[in-house]
Residue frames as qw, qx, qy, qz and C-alpha x, y, z in Angstrom:
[[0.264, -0.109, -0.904, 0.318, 2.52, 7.42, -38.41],
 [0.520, -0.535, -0.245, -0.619, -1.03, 7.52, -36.67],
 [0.113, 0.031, -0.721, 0.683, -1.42, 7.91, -33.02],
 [0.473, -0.597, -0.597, -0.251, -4.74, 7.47, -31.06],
 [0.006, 0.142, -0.393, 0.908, -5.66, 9.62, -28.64],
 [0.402, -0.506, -0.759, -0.075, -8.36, 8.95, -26.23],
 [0.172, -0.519, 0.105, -0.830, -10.58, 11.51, -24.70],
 [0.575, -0.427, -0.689, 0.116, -11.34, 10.83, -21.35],
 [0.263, -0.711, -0.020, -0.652, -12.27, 12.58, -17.59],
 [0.786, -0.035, -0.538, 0.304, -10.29, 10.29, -16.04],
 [0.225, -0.052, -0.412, 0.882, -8.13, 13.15, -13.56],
 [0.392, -0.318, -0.004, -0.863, -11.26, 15.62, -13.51],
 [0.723, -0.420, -0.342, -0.430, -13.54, 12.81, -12.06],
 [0.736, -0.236, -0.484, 0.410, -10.62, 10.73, -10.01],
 [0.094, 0.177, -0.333, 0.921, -9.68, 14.69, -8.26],
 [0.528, -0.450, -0.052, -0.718, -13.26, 15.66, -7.89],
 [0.803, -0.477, -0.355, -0.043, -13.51, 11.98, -5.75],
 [0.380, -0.851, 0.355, -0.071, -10.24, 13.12, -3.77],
 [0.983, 0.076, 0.136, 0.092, -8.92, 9.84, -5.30],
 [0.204, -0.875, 0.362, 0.248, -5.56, 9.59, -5.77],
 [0.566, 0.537, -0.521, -0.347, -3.41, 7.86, -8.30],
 [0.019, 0.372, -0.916, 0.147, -2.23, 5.21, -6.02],
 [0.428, 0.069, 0.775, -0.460, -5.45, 4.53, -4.86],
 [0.708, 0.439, -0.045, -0.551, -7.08, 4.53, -7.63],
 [0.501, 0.314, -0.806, -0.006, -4.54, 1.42, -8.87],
 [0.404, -0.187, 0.696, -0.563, -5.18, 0.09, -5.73],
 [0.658, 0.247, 0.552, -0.448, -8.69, -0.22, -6.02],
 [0.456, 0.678, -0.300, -0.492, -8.32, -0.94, -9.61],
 [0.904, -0.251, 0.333, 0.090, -5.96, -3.28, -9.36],
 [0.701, 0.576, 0.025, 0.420, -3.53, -1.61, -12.02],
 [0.511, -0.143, -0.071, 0.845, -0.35, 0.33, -11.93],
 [0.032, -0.858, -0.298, 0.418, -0.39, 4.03, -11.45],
 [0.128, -0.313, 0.521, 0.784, 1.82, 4.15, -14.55],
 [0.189, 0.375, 0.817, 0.396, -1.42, 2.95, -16.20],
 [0.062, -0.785, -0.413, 0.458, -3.21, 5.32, -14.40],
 [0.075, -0.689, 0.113, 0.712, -1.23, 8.28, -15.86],
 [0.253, 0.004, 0.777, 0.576, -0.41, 6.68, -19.13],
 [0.088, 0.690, 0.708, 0.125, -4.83, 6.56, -19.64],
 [0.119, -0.898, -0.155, 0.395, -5.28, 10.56, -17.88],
 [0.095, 0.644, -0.270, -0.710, -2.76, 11.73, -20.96],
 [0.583, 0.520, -0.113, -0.614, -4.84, 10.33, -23.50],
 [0.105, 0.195, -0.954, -0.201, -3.04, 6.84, -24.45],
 [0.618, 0.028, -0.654, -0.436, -5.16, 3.99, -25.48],
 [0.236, -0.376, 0.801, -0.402, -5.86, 1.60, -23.07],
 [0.329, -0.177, -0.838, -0.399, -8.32, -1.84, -23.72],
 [0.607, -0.274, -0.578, -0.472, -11.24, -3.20, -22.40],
 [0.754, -0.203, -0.549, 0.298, -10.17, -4.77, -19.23],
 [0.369, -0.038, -0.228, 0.900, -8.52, -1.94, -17.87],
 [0.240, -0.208, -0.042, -0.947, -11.53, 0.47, -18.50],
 [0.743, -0.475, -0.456, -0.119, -13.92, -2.00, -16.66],
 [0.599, -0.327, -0.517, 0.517, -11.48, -2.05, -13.63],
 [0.002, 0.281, -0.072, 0.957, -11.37, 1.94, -13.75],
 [0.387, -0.394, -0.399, -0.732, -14.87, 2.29, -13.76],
 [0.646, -0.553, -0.521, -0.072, -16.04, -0.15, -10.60],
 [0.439, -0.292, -0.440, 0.726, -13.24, 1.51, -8.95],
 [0.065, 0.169, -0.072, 0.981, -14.40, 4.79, -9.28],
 [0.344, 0.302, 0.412, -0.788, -18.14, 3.79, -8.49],
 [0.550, 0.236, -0.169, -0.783, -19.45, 4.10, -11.88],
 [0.883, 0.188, 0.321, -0.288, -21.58, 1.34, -13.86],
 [0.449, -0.054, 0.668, 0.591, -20.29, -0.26, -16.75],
 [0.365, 0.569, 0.636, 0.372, -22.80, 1.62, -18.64],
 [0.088, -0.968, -0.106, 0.209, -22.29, 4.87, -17.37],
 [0.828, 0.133, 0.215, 0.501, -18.86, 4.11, -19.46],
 [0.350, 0.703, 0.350, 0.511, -19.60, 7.41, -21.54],
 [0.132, -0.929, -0.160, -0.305, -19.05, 9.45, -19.03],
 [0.379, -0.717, 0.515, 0.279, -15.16, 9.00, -18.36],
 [0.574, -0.054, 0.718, 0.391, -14.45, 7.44, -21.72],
 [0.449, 0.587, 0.217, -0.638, -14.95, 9.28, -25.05],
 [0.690, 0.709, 0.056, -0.137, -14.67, 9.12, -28.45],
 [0.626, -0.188, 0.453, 0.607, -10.73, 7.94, -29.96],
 [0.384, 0.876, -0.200, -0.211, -9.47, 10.78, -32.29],
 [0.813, -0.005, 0.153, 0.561, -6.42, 9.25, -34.44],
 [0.148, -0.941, 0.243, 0.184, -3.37, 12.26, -35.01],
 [0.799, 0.499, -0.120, 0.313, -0.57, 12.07, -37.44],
 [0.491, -0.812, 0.190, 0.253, 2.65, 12.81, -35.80],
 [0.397, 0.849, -0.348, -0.033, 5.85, 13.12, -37.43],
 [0.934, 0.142, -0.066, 0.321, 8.76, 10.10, -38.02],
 [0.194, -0.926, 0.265, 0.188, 11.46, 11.33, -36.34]]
């Protein structure tokens, strides 16, 4: 089975604002299970990384810099 894993700087940037998970959904307008779900590395679409971003400030083109590159990772069939 292949898992995706997204790199991202989601907690490092949302701590450095003092931001907090709730608020960040808040201002987002998502759950704070999404919140966590994204900050350990799960997938997450399009929509959801637009709302991140305006909440946190950034542009939509400054994207690259809390979104990186998707690594896929066999895992083992249990």
């Amino acid at each position: 089975m292949v898992k995706s894993i997204e790199k991202n700087s989601l907690r490092e940037i949302r701590e450095s604002l003092m931001m907090s998970k709730a608020e960040l959904s808040r201002r987002a307008n998502i759950s704070p299970l999404t919140i966590t779900r994204i900050e350990e590395g799960n997938p997450c679409n399009i929509k959801t990384k637009r709302k991140i971003l305006l909440a946190l400030g950034f542009k939509i083109t400054d994207k690259h810099k809390v979104f990186h590159i998707v690594e896929s990772v066999l895992s083992k069939k249990p």
